[in-house]
N, C-alpha and C positions, 0 to 999 in steps of 0.2 A: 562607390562610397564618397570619392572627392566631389565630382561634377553635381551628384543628388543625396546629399550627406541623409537627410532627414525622411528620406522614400521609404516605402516599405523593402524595396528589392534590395537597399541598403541593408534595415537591421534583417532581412529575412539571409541575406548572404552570411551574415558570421554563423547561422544555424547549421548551413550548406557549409561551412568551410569547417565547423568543430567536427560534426559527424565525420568528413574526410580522415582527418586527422585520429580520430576515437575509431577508426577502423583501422589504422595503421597501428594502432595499440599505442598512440603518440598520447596519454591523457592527458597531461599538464595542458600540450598544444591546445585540443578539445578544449580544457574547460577556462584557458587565458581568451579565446576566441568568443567564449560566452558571456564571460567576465566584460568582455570590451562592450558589449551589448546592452547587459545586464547594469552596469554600470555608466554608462554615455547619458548624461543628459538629456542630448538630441533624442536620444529613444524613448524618456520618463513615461510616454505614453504611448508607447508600443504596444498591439496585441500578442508582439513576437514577444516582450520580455517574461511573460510567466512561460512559457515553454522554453525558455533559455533557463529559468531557475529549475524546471523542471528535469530539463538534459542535466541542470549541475546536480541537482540531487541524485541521479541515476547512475550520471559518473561518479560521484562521492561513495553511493553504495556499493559500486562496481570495486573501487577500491577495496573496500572490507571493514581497515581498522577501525576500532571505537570511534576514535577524533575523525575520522572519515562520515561514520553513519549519524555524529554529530549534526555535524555538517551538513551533512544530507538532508538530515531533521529540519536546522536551520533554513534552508531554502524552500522546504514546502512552504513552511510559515509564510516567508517570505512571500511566496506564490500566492499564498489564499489571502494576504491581508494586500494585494495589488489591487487597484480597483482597475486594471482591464481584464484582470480574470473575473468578475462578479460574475458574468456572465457567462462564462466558458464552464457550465454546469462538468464536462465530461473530463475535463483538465483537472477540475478540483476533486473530482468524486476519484480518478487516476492517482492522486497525489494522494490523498489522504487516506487510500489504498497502500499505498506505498510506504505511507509514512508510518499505518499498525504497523505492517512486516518489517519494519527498520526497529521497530520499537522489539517487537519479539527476537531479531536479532541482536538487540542488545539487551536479551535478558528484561525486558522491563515490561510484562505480558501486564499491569497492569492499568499500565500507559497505552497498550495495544487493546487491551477490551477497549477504551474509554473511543479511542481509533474508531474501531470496527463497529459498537454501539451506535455513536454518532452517523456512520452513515449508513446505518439500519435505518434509524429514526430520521433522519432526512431526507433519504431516497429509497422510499420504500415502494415503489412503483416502478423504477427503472430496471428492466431484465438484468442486468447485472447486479444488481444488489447480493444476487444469491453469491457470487464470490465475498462480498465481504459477512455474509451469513457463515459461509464454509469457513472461513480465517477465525471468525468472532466464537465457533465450535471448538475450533481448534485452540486458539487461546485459554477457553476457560480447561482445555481438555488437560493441557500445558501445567494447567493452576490446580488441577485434582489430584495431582500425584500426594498421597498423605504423608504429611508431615508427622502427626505419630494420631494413637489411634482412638483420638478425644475428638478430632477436630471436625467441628461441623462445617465451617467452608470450605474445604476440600471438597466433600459429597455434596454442596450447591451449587460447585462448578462442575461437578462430574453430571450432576441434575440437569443443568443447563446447556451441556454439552450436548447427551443424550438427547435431549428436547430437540435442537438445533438439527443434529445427525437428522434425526428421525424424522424432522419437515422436509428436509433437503431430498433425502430419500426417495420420499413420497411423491417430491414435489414434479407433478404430470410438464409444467412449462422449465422445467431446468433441461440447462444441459446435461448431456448424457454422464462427460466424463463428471461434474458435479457431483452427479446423483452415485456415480457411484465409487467416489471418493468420500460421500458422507457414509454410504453404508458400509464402508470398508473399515473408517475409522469406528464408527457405529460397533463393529463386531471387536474391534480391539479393544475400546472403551469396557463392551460390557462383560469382555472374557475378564478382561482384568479386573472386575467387579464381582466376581465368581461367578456372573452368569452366562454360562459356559454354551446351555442350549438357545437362550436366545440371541446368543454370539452366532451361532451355526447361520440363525436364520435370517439373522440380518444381513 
C-alpha cells in the first residue's frame, strides 16, 4: 500500500485483511478496513470498492439491529449507484437480493415486494432469478395473513403467492431444493386457505 498506493493489489488487500478480521468475529476491525477502501480517494474508481460496500452491507446485517440493517440498506444503494458496478450485473443482482431480505427483516415486506419484483422484471433470464421468485412468493405470502375479513388485498397476495409457488414448483430448470421449498410453502399457503386436499398434493 505505501510503495503502490493506487494498484489493484492495494485496494484488493484491505478486502483480504477485513475478511481476516470478520473471522475472528473482530467486526468493527472488518468493516474500519473496508471503510479505509471505501472511502480513499486513490480508490474512487476501484472495481474493488462495490464489493467492499457490499462486505459492509453483509457485516451491518450480520449485526442484526434495526440502525444496523439501515445501514446495510444504505450501502447497497451505495453499490448500485457506483458507476464501477454498472457492469458487475452478478454483484448488483447479489445486492439487491440482499437488500428484499433486509427489508422483510425489517418488517417492511412492502419495500421487499418492490426489491424482488424489480429483479424479476430485469433479470428474467438469468438461472437465478428463481430465488428472487421464491422470496417475491414469500413476501406477498408474509402480506396475506388477514387482517379482518373484508379485505380484498390480502386474498391478492395469498393469489399471487399461490401463482408464484406453483411455477416454481413446476419449474423442470430449477433447482431441486427451490422447487421444493415452493411446494412446501405451497401446501401451507393453501391449508391455511382451507384447502386442505390440495394442500396434501402440493
Amino acid at each position: 500500500r505505501t510503495d503502490y498506493p493506487k494498484s489493484d493489489a492495494a485496494a484488493s488487500s484491505y478486502l483480504i485483511e477485513s475478511e481476516h478480521y470478520a473471522e475472528l468475529e473482530k467486526i468493527d476491525e472488518a468493516r474500519n478496513r473496508l471503510i479505509s477502501l471505501t472511502d480513499n480517494p486513490a480508490y474512487k474508481g476501484s472495481e474493488y470498492v462495490p464489493f467492499a460496500l457490499f462486505r459492509l452491507a453483509s457485516l451491518a446485517e450480520r449485526l442484526g439491529r434495526p440502525e444496523n440493517l439501515q445501514e446495510a440498506n444504505k450501502r447497497i444503494e451505495e453499490l448500485v449507484a457506483s458507476p464501477t458496478a454498472a457492469g458487475q450485473t452478478d454483484l448488483i443482482f447479489a445486492a439487491r437480493l440482499k437488500q428484499g431480505n433486509i427489508f422483510r427483516k425489517l418488517n417492511d415486506f412492502a419495500a421487499a415486494q418492490r426489491a424482488f419484483e424489480d429483479l424479476v422484471n430485469r433479470y428474467p433470464r438469468r438461472p437465478d432469478v428463481v430465488l428472487a421468485q421464491l422470496a417475491l412468493a414469500e413476501t406477498h405470502t408474509a402480506q396475506s395473513a388477514p387482517r379482518d375479513a373484508t379485505s380484498t388485498t390480502d386474498a391478492l397476495h395469498a393469489d399471487s403467492a399461490q401463482l408464484l409457488f406453483e411455477q416454481l414448483r413446476d419449474r423442470v430448470d430449477a433447482p431441486r431444493d427451490v422447487r421444493v421449498e415452493a411446494g412446501y410453502n405451497l401446501g401451507l399457503l393453501l391449508a391455511r386457505r382451507g384447502k386442505a386436499e390440495e394442500a396434501v398434493l402440493a
